[in-house]
C-alpha positions in Angstrom: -44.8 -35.4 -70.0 -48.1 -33.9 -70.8 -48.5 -29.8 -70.7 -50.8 -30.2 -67.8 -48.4 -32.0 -65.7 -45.2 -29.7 -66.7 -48.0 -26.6 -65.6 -48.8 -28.0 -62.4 -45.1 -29.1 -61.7 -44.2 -25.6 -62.1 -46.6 -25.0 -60.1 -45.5 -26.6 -57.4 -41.9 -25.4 -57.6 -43.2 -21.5 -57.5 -45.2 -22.6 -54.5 -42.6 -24.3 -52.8 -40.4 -21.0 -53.4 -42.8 -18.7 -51.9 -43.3 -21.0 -48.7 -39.1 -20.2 -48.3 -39.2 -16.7 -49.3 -42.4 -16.3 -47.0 -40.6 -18.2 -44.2 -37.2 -16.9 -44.4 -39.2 -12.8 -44.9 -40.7 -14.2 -41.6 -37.8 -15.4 -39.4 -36.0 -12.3 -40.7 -38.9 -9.8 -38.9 -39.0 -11.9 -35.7 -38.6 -9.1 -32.9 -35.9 -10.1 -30.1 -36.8 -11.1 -26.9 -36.4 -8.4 -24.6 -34.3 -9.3 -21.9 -35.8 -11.1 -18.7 -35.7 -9.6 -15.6 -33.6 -11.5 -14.2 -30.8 -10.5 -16.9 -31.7 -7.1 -16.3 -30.5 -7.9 -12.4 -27.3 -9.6 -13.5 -25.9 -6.8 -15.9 -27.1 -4.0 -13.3 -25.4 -5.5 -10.6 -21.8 -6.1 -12.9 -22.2 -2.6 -13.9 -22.6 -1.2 -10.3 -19.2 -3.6 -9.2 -17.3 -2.3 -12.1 -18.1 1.4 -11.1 -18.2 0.7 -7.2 -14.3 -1.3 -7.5 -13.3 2.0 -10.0 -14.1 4.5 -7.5 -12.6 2.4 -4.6 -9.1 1.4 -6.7 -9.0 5.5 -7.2 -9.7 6.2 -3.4 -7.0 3.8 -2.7 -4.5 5.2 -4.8 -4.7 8.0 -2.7 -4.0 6.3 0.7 -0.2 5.2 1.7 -1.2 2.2 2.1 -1.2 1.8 -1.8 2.1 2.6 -1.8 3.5 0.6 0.5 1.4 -2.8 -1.1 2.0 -1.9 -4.6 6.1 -1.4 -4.1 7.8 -2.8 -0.9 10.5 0.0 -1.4 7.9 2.3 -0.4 7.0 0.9 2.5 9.5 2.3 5.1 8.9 6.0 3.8 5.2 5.0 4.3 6.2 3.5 7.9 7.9 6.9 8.4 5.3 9.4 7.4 3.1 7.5 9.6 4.8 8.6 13.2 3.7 10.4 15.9 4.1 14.0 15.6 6.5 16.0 17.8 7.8 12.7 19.4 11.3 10.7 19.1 11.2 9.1 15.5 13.1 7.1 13.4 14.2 8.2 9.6 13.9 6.3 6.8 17.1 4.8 7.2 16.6 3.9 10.3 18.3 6.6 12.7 17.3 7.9 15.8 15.2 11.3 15.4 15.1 13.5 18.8 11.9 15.3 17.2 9.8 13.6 14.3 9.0 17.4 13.4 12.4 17.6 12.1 11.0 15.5 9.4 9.1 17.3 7.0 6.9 14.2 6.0 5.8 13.9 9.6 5.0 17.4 10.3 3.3 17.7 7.4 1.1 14.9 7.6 -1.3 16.6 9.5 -1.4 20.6 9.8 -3.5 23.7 11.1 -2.2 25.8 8.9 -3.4 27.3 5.2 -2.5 23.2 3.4 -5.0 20.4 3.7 -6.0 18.9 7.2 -4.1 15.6 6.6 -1.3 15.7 3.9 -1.1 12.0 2.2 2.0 10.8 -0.7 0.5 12.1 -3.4 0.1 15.5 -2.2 3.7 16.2 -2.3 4.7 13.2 -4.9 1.8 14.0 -7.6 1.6 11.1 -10.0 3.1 11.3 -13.2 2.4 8.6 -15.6 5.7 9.1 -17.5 7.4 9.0 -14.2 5.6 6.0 -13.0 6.4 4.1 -15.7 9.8 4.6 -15.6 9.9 3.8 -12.0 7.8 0.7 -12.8 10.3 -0.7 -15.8 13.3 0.1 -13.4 11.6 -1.9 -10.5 10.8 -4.8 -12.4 14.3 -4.8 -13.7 15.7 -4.5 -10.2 17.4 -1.3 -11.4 17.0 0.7 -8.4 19.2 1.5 -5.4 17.7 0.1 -1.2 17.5 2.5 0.6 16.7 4.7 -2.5 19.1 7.4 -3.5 17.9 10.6 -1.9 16.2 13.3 -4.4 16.3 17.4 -4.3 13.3 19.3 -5.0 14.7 20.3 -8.7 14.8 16.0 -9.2 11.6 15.7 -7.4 9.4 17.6 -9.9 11.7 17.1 -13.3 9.0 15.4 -14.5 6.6 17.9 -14.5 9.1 20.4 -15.4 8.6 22.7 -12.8 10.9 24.8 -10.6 12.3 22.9 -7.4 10.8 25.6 -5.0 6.7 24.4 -6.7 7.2 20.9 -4.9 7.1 22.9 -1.9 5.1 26.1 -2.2 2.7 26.0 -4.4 -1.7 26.4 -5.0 -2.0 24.0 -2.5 0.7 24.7 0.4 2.5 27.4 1.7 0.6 29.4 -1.1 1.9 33.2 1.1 5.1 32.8 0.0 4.3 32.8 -3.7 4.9 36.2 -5.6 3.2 37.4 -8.8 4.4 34.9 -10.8 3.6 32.1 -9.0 6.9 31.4 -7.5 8.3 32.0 -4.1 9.5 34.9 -3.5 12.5 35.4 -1.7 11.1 38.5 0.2 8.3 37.0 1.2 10.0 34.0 2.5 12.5 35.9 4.6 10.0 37.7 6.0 8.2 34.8 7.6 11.1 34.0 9.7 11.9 37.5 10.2 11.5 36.9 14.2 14.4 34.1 14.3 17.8 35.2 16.1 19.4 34.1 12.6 16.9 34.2 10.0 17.9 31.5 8.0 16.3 32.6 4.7 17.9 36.0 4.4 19.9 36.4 1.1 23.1 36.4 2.8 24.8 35.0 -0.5 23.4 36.4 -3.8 25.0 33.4 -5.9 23.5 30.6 -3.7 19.9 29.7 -4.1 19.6 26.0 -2.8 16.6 24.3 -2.9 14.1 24.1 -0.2 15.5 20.7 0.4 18.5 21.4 0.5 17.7 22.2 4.8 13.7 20.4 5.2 14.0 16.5 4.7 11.1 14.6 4.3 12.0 11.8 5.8 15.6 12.3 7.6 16.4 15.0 9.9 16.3 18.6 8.4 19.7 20.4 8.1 20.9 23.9 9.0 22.9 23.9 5.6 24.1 27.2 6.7 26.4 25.4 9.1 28.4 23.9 6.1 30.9 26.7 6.6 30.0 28.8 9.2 30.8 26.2 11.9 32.3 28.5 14.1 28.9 30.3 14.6 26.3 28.8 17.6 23.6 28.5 15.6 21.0 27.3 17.4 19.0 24.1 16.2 15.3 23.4 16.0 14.0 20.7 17.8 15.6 17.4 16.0 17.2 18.9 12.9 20.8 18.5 12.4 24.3 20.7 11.5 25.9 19.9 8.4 28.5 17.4 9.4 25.9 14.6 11.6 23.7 15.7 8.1 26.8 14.0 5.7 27.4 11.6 8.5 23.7 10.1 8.4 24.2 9.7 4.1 27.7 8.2 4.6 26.3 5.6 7.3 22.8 4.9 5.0 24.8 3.9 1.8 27.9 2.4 2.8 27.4 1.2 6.4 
């Protein structure tokens, strides 16, 4: 092979490289495509579902009805909070209630007074994701008791590890009982029913301090615990609660028939 043709075959090779360099330097700096209009449209619209079915999943979380659909043990305390107010009721086990103001849920559900216009489940029952999830494991198991085994205050707010007495006074509700330190206090609180014939929250025993309660059901009959052992008193009743006796009756009935 002659000089002139090894030249011009080199030539060629170097020419041939730069045509790939060039090419590959020149699909390397191609710009994107922006996105087309109609793109545009599609992710907006995914976006504005996404956020839309958020807010409405976290307005419905607030509603009974979430309850109720999410865990079918729920749905007869949701049945019961949902009664007419100062009306014969039913309790969540099913018994006859003379006034449905004797149940706390019920009267509480919607108020004039210093709490929220309309008192919903998670109000009272504020969500707990440690709690839920141990509800959740033990209702996937089947580990749970129907009807449910009934909870005090103290039980009721374990999980947040606060005093019984917060589930019921608190920032949010009955907030005039609360003393300095953010608790009720037990002045306070007798004073409020100062005007009854038998004022019922009265320290009349310095060594008992049940919990709120341990007398206003949420969704049985309330209980004039005080009747326990002072039968031979005539206390009188409010409107639908119960003495002590029908009160250990109505459990003894609801759990073994």
């Amino acid at each position: 092979m002659t000089e002139e043709k090894v030249t011009h075959s080199l030539d060629a090779v170097d020419s041939a490289v730069d045509d790939v360099a060039a090419g590959a330097q020149k699909k390397k700096k191609k710009p994107r495509k922006p996105f087309s209009k109609r793109a545009k449209i599609i992710c907006t619209v995914i976006a504005v579902v996404i956020v839309a079915g958020g807010i409405g999943m976290w307005k419905w979380h607030e509603m009974p009805s979430f309850c109720a659909t999410l865990c079918h043990v729920e749905e007869t305390y949701v049945n019961n909070l949902s009664q007419e107010q100062g009306v014969v009721g039913t309790d969540k086990y099913g018994n006859t209630v003379t006034n449905s103001n004797a149940m706390m849920a019920v009267l509480h559900s919607k108020t004039q007074t210093t709490a929220k216009p309309e008192i919903v489940c998670v109000d009272c029952h504020i969500p707990n994701m440690l709690e839920l999830a141990h509800d959740g494991v033990n209702y996937v198991t089947g580990n749970y008791t129907v009807p449910r085994n009934e909870r005090t205050a103290s039980q009721l707010e374990e999980w947040d590890k606060k005093e019984g007495s917060q589930f019921c006074a608190n920032e949010n509700c009955h907030v005039y009982l609360l003393g300095n330190d953010g608790l009720v206090s037990p002045e306070k609180l007798a004073a409020a029913t100062a005007d009854m014939a038998f004022n019922p929250h009265e320290q009349h025993h310095a060594n008992l301090n049940p919990d709120c309660t341990a007398c206003h059901k949420g969704h049985r009959a309330s209980t004039i615990v005080c009747t326990a052992c002072h039968q031979h008193q005539d206390v009188a009743l409010p409107d639908g609660w119960v003495n002590w006796d029908t009160s250990q009756q109505i459990m003894v009935t609801a759990f073994n028939g």
